[in-house]
Every structure is written in structure tokens, then in C-alpha cells.
PATI-317605 format. One line per field, with one value per atom (N, C-alpha, C, O): x, y, z; atom name. Coordinates in pm, whole numbers. Last residue first. Example, Ala and Ser with C-alpha at 12.3 -4.5 7.8 and 13.67 -1.06 7.14 Angstrom:
2
x: [1285 1367 1290 1341 1319 1230 1320 1424] $
y: [-225 -106 3 114 -569 -450 -330 -332] $
z: [708 714 787 804 780 780 780 846] $
a: [N CA C O N CA C O] $
***
This chain:
191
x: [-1547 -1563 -1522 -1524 -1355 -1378 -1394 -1304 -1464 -1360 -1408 -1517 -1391 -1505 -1406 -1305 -1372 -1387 -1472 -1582 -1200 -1308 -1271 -1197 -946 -1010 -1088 -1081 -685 -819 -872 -834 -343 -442 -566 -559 -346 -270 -348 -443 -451 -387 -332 -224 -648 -482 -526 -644 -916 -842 -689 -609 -1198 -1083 -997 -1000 -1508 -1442 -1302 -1277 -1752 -1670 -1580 -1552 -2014 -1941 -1871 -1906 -2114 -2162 -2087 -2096 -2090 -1983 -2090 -2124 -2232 -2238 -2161 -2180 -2185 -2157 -2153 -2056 -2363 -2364 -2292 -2377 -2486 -2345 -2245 -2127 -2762 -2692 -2552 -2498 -2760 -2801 -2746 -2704 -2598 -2589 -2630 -2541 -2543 -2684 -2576 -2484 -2424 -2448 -2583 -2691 -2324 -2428 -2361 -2286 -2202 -2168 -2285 -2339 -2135 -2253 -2238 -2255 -1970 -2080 -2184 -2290 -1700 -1808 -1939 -2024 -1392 -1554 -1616 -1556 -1158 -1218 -1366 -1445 -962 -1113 -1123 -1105 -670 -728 -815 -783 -415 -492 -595 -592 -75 -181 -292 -272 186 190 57 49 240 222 213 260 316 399 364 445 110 209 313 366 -216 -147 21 53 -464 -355 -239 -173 -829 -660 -595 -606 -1155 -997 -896 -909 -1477 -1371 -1234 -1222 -1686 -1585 -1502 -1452 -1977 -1844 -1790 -1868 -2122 -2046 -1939 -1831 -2258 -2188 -2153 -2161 -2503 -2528 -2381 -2403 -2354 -2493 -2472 -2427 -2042 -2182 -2250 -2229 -1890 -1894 -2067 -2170 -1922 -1887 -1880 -1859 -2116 -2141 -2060 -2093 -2039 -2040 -2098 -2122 -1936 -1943 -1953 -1855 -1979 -1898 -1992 -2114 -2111 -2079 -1960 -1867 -2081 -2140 -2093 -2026 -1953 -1912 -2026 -2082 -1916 -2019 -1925 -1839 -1830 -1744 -1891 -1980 -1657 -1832 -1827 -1773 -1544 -1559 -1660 -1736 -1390 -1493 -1543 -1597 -1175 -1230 -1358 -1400 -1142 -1156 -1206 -1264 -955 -1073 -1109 -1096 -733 -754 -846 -857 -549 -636 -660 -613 -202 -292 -444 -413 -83 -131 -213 -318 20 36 -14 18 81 121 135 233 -117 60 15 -44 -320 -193 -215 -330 -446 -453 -297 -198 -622 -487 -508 -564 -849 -848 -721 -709 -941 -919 -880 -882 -1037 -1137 -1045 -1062 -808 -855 -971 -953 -747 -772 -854 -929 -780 -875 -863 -928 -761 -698 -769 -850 -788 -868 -779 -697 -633 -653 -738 -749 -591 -650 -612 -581 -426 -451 -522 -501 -380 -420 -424 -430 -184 -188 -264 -178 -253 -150 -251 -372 -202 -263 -143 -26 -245 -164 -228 -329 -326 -288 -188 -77 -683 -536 -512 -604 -965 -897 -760 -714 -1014 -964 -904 -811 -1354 -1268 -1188 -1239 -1350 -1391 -1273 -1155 -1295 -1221 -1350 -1421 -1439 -1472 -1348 -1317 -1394 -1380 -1412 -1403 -1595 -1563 -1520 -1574 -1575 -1551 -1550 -1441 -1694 -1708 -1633 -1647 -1693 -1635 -1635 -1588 -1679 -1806 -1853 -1967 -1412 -1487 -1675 -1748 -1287 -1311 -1440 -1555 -1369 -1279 -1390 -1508 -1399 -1428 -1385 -1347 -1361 -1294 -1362 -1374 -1315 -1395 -1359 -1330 -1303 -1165 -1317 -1395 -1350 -1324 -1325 -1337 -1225 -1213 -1291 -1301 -1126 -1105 -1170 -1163 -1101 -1207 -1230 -1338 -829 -922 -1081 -1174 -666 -678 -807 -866 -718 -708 -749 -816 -571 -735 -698 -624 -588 -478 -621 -736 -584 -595 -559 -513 -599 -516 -598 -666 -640 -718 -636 -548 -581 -570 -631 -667 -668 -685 -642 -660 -502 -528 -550 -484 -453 -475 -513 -557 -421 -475 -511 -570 -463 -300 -350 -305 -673 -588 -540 -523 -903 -761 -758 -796 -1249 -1097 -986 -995 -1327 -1254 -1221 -1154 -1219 -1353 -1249 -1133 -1284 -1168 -1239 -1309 -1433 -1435 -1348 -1342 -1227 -1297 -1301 -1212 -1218 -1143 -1262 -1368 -1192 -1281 -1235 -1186 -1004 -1029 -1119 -1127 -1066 -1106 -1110 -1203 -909 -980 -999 -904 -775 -906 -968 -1078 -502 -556 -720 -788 -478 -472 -516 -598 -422 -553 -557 -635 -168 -262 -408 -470 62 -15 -145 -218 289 130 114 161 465 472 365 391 392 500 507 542 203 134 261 236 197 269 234 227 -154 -15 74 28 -386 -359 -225 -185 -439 -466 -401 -341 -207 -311 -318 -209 69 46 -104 -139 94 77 39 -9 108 210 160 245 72 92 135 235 158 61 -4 -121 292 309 132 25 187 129 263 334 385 301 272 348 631 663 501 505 564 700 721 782 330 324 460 455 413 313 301 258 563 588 521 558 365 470 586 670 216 145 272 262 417 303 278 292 472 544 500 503 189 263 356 328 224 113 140 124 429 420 296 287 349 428 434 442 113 50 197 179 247 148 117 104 400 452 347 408 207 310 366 410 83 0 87 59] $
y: [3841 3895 4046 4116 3597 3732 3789 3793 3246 3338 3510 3533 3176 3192 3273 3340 2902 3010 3048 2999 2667 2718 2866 2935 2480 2531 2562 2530 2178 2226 2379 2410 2054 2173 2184 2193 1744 1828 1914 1864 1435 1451 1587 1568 1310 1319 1409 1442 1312 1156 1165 1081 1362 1368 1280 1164 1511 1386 1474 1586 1609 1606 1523 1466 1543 1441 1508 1484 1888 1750 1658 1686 2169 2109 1961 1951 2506 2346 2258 2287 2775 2752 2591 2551 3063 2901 2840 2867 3289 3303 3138 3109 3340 3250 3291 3326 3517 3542 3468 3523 3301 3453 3510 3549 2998 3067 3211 3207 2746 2881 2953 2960 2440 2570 2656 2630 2187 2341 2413 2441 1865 1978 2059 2013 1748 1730 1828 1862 1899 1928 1851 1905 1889 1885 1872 1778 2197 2049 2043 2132 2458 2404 2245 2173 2534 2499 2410 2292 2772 2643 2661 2749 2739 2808 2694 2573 2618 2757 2800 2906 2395 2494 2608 2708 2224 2272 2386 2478 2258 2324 2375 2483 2342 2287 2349 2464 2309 2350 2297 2199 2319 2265 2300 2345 2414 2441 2359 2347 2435 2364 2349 2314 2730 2591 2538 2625 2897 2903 2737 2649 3124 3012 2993 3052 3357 3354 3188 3167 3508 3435 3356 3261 3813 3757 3643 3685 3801 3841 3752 3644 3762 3698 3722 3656 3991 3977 3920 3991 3844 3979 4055 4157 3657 3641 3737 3727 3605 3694 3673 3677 3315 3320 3473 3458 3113 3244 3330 3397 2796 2876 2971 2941 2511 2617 2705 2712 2205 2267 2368 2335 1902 1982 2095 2082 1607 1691 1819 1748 1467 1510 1602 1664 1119 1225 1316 1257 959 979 1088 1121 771 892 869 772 479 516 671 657 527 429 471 513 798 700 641 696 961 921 836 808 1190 1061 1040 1104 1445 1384 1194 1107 1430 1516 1435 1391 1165 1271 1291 1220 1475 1441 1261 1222 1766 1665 1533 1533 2065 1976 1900 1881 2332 2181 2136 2164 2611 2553 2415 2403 2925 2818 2689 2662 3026 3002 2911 2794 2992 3171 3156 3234 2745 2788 2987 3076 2491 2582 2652 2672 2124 2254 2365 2356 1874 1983 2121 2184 1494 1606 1753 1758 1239 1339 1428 1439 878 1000 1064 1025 572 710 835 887 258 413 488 467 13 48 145 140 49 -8 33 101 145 76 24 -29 287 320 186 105 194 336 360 449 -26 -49 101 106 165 38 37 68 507 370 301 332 761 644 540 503 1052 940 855 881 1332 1283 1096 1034 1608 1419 1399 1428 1910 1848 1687 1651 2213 2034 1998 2077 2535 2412 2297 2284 2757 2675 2614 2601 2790 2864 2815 2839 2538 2716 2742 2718 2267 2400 2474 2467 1894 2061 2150 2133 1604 1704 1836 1876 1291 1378 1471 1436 1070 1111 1232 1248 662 825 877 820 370 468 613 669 77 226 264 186 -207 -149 24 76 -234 -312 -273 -302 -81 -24 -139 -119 94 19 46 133 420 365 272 301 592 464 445 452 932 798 702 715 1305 1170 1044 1049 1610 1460 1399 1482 1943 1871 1687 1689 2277 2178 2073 2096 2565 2451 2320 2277 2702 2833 2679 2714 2866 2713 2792 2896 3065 3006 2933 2958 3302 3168 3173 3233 3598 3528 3412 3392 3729 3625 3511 3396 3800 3891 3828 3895 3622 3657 3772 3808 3677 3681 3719 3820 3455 3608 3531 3419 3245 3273 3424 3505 3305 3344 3308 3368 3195 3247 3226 3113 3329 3232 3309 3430 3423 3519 3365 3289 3378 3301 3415 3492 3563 3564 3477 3515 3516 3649 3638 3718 3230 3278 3417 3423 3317 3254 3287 3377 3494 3540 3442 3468 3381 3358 3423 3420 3545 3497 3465 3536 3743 3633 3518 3401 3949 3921 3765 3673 4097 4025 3934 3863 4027 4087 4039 3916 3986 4070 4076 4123 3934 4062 4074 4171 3691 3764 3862 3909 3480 3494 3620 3662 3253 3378 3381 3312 2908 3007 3171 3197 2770 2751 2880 2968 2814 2957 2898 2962 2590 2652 2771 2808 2343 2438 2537 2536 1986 2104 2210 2158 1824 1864 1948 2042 1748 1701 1771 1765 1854 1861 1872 1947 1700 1825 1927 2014 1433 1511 1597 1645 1412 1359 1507 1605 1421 1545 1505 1579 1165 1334 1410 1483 968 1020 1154 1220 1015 1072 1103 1216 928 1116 1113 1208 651 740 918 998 538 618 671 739 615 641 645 743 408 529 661 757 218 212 371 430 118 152 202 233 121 236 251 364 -120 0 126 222] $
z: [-3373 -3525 -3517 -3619 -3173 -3213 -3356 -3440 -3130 -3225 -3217 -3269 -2812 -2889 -3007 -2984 -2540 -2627 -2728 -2751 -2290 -2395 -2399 -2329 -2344 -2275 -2391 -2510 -2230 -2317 -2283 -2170 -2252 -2202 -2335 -2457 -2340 -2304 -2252 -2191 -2470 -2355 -2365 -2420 -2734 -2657 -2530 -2511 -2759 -2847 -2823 -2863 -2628 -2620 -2670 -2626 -2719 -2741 -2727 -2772 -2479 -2589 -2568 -2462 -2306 -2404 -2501 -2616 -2277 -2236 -2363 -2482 -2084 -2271 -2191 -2073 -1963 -1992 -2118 -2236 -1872 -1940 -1922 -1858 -1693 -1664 -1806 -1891 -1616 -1626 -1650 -1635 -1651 -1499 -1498 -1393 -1864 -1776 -1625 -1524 -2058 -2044 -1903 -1828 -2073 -2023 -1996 -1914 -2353 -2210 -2175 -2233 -2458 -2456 -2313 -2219 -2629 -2550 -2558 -2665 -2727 -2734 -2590 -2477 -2889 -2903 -2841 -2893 -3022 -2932 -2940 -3011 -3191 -3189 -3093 -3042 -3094 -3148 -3145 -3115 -3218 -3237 -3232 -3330 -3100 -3229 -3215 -3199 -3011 -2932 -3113 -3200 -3100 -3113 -3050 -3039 -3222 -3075 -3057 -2994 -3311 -3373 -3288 -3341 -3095 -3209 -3266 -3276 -2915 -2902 -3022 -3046 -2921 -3020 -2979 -3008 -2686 -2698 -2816 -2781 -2789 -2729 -2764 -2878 -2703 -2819 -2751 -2629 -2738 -2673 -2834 -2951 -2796 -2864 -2762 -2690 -2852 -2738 -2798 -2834 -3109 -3020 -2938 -2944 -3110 -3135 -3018 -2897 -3025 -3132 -3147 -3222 -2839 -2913 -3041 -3148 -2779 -2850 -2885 -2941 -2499 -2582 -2715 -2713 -2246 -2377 -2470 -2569 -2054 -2174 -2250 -2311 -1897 -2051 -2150 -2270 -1628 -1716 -1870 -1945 -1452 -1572 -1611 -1624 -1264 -1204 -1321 -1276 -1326 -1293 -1231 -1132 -1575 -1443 -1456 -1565 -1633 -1596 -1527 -1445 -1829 -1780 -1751 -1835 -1960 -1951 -1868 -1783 -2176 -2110 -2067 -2142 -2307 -2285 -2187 -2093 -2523 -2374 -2419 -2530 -2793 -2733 -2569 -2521 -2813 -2865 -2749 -2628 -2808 -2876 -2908 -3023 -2693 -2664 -2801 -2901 -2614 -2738 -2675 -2559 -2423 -2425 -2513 -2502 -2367 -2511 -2520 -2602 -2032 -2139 -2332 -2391 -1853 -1848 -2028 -2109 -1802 -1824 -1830 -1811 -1885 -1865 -1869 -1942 -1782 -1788 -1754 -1646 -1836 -1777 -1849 -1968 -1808 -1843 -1752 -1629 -1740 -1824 -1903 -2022 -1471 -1667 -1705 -1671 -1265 -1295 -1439 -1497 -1142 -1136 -1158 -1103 -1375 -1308 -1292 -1382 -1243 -1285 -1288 -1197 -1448 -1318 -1375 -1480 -1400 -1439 -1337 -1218 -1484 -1391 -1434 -1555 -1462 -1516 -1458 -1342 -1456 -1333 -1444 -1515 -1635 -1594 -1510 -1501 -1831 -1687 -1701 -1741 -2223 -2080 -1951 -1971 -2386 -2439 -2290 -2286 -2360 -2260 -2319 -2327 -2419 -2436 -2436 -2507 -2287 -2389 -2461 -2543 -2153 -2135 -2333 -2440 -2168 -2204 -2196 -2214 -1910 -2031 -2025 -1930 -1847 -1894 -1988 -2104 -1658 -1764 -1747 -1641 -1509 -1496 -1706 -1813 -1338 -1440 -1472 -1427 -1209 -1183 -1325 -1418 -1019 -1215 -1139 -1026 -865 -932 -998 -1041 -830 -899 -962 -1058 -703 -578 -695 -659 -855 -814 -717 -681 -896 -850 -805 -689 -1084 -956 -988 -1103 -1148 -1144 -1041 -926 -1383 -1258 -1262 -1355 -1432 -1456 -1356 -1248 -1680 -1547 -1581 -1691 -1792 -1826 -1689 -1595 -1794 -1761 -1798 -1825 -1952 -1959 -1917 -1992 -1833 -1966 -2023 -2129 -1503 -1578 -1776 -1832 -1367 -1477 -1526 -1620 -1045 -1170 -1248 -1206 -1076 -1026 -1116 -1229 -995 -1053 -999 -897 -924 -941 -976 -1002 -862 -935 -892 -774 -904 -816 -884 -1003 -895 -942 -842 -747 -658 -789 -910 -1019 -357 -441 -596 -627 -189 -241 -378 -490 -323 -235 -284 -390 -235 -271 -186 -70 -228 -135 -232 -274 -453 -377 -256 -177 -791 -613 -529 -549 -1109 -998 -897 -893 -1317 -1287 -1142 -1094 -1593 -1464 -1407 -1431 -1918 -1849 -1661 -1646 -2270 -2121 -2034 -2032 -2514 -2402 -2318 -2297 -2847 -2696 -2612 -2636 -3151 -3060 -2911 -2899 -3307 -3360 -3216 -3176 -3272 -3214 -3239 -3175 -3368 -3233 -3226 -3134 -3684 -3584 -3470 -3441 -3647 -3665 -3579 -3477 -3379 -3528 -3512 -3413 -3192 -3219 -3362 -3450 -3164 -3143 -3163 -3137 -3282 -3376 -3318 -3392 -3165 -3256 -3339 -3437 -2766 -2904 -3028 -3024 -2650 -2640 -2777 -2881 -2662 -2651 -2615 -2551 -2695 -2825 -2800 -2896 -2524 -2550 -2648 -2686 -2654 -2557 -2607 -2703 -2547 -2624 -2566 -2456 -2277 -2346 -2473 -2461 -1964 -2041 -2157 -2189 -1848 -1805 -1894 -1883 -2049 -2004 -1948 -2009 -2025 -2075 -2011 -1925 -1808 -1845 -1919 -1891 -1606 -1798 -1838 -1961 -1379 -1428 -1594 -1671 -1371 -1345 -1449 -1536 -1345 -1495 -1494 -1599 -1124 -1252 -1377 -1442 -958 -962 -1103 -1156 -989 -996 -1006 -1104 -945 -1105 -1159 -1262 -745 -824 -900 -950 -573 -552 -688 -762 -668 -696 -714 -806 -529 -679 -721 -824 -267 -268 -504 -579 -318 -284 -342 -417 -348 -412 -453 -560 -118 -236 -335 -437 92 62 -15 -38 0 0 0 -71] $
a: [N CA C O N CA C O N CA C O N CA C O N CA C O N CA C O N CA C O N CA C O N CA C O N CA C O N CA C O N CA C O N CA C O N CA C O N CA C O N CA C O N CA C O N CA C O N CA C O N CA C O N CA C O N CA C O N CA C O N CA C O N CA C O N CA C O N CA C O N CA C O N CA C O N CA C O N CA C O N CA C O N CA C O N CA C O N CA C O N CA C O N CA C O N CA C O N CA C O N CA C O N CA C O N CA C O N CA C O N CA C O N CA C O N CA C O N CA C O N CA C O N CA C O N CA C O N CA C O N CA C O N CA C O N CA C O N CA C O N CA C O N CA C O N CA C O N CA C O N CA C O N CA C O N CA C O N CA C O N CA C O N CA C O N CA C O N CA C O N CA C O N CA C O N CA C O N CA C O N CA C O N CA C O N CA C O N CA C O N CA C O N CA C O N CA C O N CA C O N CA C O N CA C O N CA C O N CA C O N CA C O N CA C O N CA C O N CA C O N CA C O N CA C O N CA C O N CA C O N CA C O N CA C O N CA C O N CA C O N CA C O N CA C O N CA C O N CA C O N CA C O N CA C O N CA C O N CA C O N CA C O N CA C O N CA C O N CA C O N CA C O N CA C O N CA C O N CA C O N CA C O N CA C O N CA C O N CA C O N CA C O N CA C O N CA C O N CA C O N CA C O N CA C O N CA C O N CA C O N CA C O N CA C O N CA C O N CA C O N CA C O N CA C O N CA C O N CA C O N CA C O N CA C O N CA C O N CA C O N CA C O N CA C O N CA C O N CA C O N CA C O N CA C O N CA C O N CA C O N CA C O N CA C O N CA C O N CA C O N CA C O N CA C O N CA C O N CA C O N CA C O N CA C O N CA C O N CA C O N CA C O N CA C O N CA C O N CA C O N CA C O N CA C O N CA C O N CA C O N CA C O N CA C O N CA C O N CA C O N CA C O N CA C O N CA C O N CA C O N CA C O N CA C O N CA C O N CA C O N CA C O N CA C O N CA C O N CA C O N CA C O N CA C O N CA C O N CA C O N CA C O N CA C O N CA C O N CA C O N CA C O N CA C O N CA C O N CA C O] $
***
């Protein structure tokens, strides 16, 4: 059980180490020389900032997921974000340690360890409440994007299905498909 537990912690400080970068692309508003154009077109959503500060700025989950039964990891932030991802059985080409993390300044989710392929997609379902969304205009879709490192830019996956509520401030993703492993978040392209 001590050995167990004992690699369990490395896993986690493992994936942390070799993970996503936190910041790996710059966002729209800073230098345009470093940015690809696309990227300036995407607006990340951003959590509204409470007026009690923490230390805790990511929460994070891990657990072992057989590759025979598959597994899922489910965790909640400070900010009013639940998230559960889903392996199907046979997903994972071996038994391994997954992790997830909320961060909780960004509309986003890390997954690790870092660039893990699946067999057959995972899925994620993901709910926050208390989200400013009077900026994102009228009519305009919100997308689950990932982080494309090579290329330096995050870039549109499919969604089975994102909605928001404007008014609650409630943004819902139900079953998008995950087929790797790095930073997700949501958005919207700026017209």
C-alpha cells in the first residue's frame, strides 16, 4: 500500500513537471510578432476573480485507470467548475496514473501525463457557474480548443454539445471527445 500510494505522488509530480506548459501560447492581446494570426481571432474564457484570494490556484485529481475497464476522474474547483472525464474500457494501451486539473484563474483543464494518445476517445463533460459572458456576442459560439504546441496556437475540437446561459453566467460542454492529452479550454472566435 506504501509503495502504491508512494508512486502514486510521483506520477502526480511527474506530470506536473513534464506537463502542458501553463501559459504555453500567448493569448490575443499581447505581441502580434509572437502569435499567429488565428490565435488572435480566438477570446479564451477566463474565470471572474472573487474577492478572497488563495494560495490554491489549481486543483488537481489523478488515479490509476485500468486499460481493460477504463475509469473516470472527477474534480471541482473554488470557482463553481465540476468536471468528470470518462475512459472507455480499452482506451489506454496499458494500466496508468491520469490526472486532471482545474486551473482555477482560466477556463481551463490539464490533462496528463502530457500527449497521451487514446484508442478510442475519452470524454468530457465539464459545468461552471458564475462566468461573465457579456462579452462573448450575441449568437456567437463558445468551442472547446486545445492546446497545439507545435504549432503555438490552441485549435477548435468537436463538441458534441456546449451551450451557455448569459443570464446564470452558466456555461455546460456535455461528451466532448478527447483523443490526446494536453491543455483544453473554452472560447469563442472574435468577429
Amino acid at each position: 500500500m506504501k509503495k502504491q500510494f508512494t508512486s502514486f505522488v510521483l506520477a502526480i509530480l511527474f506530470g506536473w513537471l513534464l506537463g502542458c506548459n501553463s501559459n504555453p501560447v500567448q493569448g490575443p492581446d499581447q505581441n502580434p510578432n509572437q502569435v499567429s494570426p488565428a490565435v488572435q481571432q480566438i477570446q479564451l474564457l477566463e474565470l471572474p476573480v472573487t474577492a478572497v484570494m488563495t494560495l490554491a490556484k489549481k486543483y488537481p485529481v489523478a488515479s490509476w485507470v485500468s486499460a481493460d475497464s477504463g475509469g473516470e476522474l472527477n474534480i471541482t474547483g473554488r470557482s463553481q467548475a465540476a468536471a468528470t472525464l470518462s475512459i472507455p474500457k480499452n482506451a489506454l494501451s496499458e494500466d496508468q496514473y491520469i490526472s486532471m486539473t482545474l486551473d482555477d484563474s482560466k477556463l481551463q483543464i490539464e490533462f496528463g501525463p502530457d500527449g497521451l494518445q487514446f484508442n478510442v476517445p475519452a470524454t468530457l463533460s465539464y459545468t461552471v457557474t458564475g462566468l461573465n459572458l457579456s462579452s462573448v456576442p450575441v449568437g456567437t459560439g463558445i468551442k472547446l480548443y486545445y492546446c497545439n504546441q507545435k504549432a503555438g496556437r490552441f485549435e477548435e475540437m468537436n463538441s458534441a454539445s456546449i451551450t451557455y446561459d448569459r443570464k446564470s453566467g452558466t456555461l455546460t460542454c456535455l461528451n466532448a471527445k478527447i483523443p490526446h492529452f494536453c491543455t483544453y479550454a473554452f472560447g469563442y472566435i472574435k468577429r
